[in-house]
C-alpha positions as YAML, in Angstrom:
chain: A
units: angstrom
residues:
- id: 1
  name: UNK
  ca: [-61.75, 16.02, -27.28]
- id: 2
  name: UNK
  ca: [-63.28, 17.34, -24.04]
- id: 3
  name: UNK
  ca: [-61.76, 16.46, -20.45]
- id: 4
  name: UNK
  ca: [-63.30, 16.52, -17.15]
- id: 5
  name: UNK
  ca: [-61.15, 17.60, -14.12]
- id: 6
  name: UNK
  ca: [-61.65, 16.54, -11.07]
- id: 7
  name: UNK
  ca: [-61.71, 19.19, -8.64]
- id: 8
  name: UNK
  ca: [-62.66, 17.18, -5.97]
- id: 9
  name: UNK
  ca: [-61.57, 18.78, -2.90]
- id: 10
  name: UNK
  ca: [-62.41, 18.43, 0.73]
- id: 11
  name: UNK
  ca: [-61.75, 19.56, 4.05]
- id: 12
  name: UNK
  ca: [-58.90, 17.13, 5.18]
- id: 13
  name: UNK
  ca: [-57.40, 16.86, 1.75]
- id: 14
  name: UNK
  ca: [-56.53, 18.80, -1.03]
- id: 15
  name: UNK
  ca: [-55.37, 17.66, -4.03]
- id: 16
  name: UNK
  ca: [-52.68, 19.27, -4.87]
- id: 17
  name: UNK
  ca: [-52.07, 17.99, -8.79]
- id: 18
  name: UNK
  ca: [-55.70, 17.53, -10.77]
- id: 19
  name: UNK
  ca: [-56.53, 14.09, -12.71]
- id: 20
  name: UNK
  ca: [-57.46, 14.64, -15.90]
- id: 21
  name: UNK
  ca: [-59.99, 12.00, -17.07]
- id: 22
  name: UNK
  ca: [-59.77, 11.30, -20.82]
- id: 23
  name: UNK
  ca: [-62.64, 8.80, -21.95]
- id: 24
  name: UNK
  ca: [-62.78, 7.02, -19.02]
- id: 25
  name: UNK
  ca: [-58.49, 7.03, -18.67]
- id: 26
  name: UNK
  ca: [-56.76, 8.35, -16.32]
- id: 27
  name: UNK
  ca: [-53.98, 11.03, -16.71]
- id: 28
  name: UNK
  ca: [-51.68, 11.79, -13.68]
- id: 29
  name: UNK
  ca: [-50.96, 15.53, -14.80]
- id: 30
  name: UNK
  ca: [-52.49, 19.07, -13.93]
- id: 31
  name: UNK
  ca: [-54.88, 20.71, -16.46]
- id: 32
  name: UNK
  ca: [-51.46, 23.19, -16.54]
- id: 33
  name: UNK
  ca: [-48.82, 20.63, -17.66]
- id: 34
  name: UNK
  ca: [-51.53, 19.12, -20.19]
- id: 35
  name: UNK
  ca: [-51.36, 22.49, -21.69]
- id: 36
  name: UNK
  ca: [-47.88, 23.39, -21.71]
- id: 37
  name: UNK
  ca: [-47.16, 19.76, -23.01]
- id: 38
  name: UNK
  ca: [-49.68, 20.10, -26.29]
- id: 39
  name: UNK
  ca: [-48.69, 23.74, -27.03]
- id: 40
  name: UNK
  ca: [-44.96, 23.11, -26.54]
- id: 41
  name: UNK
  ca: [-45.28, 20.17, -29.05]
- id: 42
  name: UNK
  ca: [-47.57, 21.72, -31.77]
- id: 43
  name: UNK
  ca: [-44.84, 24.98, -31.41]
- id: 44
  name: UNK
  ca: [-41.80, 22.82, -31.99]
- id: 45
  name: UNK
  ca: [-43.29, 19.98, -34.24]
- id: 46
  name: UNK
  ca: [-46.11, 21.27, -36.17]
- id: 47
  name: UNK
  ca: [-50.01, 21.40, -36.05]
- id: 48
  name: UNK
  ca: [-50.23, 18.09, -37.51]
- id: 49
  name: UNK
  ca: [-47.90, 15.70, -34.59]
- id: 50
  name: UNK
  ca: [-49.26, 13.82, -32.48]
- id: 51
  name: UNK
  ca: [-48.31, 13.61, -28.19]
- id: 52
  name: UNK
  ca: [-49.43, 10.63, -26.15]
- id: 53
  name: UNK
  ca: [-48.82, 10.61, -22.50]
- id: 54
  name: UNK
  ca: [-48.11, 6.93, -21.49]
- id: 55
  name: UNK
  ca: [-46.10, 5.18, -18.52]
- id: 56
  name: UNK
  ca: [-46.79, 5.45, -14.27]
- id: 57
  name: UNK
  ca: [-48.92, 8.91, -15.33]
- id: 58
  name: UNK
  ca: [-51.79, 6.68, -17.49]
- id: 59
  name: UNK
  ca: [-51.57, 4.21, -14.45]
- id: 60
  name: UNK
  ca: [-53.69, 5.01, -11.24]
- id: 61
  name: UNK
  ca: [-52.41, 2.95, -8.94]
- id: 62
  name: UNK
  ca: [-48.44, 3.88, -9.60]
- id: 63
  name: UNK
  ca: [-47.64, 7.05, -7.87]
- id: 64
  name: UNK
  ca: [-45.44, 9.74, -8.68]
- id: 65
  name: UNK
  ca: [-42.81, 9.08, -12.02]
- id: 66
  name: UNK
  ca: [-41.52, 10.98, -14.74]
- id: 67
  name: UNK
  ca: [-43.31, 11.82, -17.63]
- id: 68
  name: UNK
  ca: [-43.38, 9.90, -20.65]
- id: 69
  name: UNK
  ca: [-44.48, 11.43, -24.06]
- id: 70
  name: UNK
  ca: [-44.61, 9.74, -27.64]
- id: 71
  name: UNK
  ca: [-44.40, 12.74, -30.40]
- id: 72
  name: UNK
  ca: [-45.25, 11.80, -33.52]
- id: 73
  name: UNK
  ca: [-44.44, 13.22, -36.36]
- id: 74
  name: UNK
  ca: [-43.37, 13.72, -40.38]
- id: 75
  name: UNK
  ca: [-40.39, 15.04, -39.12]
- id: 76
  name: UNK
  ca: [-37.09, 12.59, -38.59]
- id: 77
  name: UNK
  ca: [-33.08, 13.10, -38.28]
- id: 78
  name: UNK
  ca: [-31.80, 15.58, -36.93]
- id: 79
  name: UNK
  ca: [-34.72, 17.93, -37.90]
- id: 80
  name: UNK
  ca: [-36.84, 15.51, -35.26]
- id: 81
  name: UNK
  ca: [-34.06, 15.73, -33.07]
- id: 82
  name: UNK
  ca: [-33.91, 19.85, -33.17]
- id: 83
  name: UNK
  ca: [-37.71, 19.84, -32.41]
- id: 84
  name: UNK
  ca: [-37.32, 17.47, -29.66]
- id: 85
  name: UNK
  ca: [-34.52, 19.79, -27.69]
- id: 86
  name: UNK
  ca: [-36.91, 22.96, -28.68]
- id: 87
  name: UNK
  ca: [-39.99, 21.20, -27.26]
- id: 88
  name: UNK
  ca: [-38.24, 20.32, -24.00]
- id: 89
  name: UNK
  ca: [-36.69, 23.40, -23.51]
- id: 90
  name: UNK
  ca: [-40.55, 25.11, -23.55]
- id: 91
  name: UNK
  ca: [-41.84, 22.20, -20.93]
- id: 92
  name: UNK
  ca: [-39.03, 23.00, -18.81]
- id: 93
  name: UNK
  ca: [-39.14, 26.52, -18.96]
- id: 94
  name: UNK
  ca: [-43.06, 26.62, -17.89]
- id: 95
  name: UNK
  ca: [-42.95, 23.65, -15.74]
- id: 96
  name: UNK
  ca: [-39.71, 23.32, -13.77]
- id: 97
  name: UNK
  ca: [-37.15, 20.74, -13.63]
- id: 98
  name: UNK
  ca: [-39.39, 18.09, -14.43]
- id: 99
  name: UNK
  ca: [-38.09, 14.87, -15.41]
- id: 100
  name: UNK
  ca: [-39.64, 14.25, -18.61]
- id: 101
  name: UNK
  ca: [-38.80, 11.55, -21.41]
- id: 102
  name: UNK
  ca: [-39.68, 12.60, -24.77]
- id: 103
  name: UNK
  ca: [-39.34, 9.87, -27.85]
- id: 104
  name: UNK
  ca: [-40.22, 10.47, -31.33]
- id: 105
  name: UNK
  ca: [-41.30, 8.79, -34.16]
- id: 106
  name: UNK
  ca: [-42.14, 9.36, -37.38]
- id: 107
  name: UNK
  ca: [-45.53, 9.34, -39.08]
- id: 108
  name: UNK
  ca: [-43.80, 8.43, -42.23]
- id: 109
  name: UNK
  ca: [-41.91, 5.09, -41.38]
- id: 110
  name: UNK
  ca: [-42.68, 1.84, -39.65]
- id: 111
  name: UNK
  ca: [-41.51, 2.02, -35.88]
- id: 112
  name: UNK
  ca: [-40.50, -1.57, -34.31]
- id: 113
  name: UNK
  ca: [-39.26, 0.07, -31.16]
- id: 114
  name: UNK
  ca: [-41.29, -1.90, -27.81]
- id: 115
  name: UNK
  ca: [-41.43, 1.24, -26.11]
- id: 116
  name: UNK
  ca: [-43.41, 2.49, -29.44]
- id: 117
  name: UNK
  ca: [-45.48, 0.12, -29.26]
- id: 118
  name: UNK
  ca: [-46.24, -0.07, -25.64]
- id: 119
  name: UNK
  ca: [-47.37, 4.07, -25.96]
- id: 120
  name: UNK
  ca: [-49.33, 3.78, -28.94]
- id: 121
  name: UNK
  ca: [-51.21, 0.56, -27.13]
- id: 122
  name: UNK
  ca: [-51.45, 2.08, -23.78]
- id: 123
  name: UNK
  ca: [-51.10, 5.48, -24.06]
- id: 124
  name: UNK
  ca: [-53.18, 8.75, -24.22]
- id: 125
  name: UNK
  ca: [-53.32, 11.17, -26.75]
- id: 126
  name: UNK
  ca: [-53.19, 14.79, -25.69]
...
């Protein structure tokens, strides 16, 4: 998957938090918390899970928000649950006290949740 960052920067402004630009999506992140995000989610849930960013940081026009992440994963119980608390202890130690909603699901079963739904629809994979 290759990204393009745009490093556009000018006199008057600076931007102070990069886009990432993900096939023509936008991501409301730095380049840094992209990283940190992936790595602290392979570490805690395995090579083979999946992260989608989704929420106010896919949209453009909404500004600031939390950040919403959809881990998927074979794990599930408490095992999913362990993982989750590992991976957002990692984000917040490299990031800072960042408000960030993680939700899981399994690879394995059949999720019905909306807000599933709505970040597998709408959201981006990391």
């Amino acid at each position: 998957m290759s990204y393009l960052v745009n490093t556009v920067l000018s006199h008057k402004a600076r931007i102070a938090n990069p886009i990432i630009i993900s096939y023509n999506k936008v991501m409301r992140i730095s380049e840094r918390q992209h990283t940190i995000i992936k790595d602290s989610v392979r570490e805690a849930f395995g090579s083979h899970s999946r992260v989608l960013l989704f929420g106010s940081r896919v949209d453009d026009n909404r500004k600031g928000g939390d950040i919403d992440l959809l881990v998927c994963s074979t794990l599930s119980g408490v095992h999913a649950a362990e993982s989750k608390i590992k991976a957002l202890t990692r984000m917040m130690r490299f990031m800072g006290d960042r408000k960030i909603d993680l939700i899981t699901t399994s690879m394995d079963e059949q999720d019905e949740r909306v807000v599933v739904r709505e970040a597998l629809e709408k959201g981006i994979e990391l």
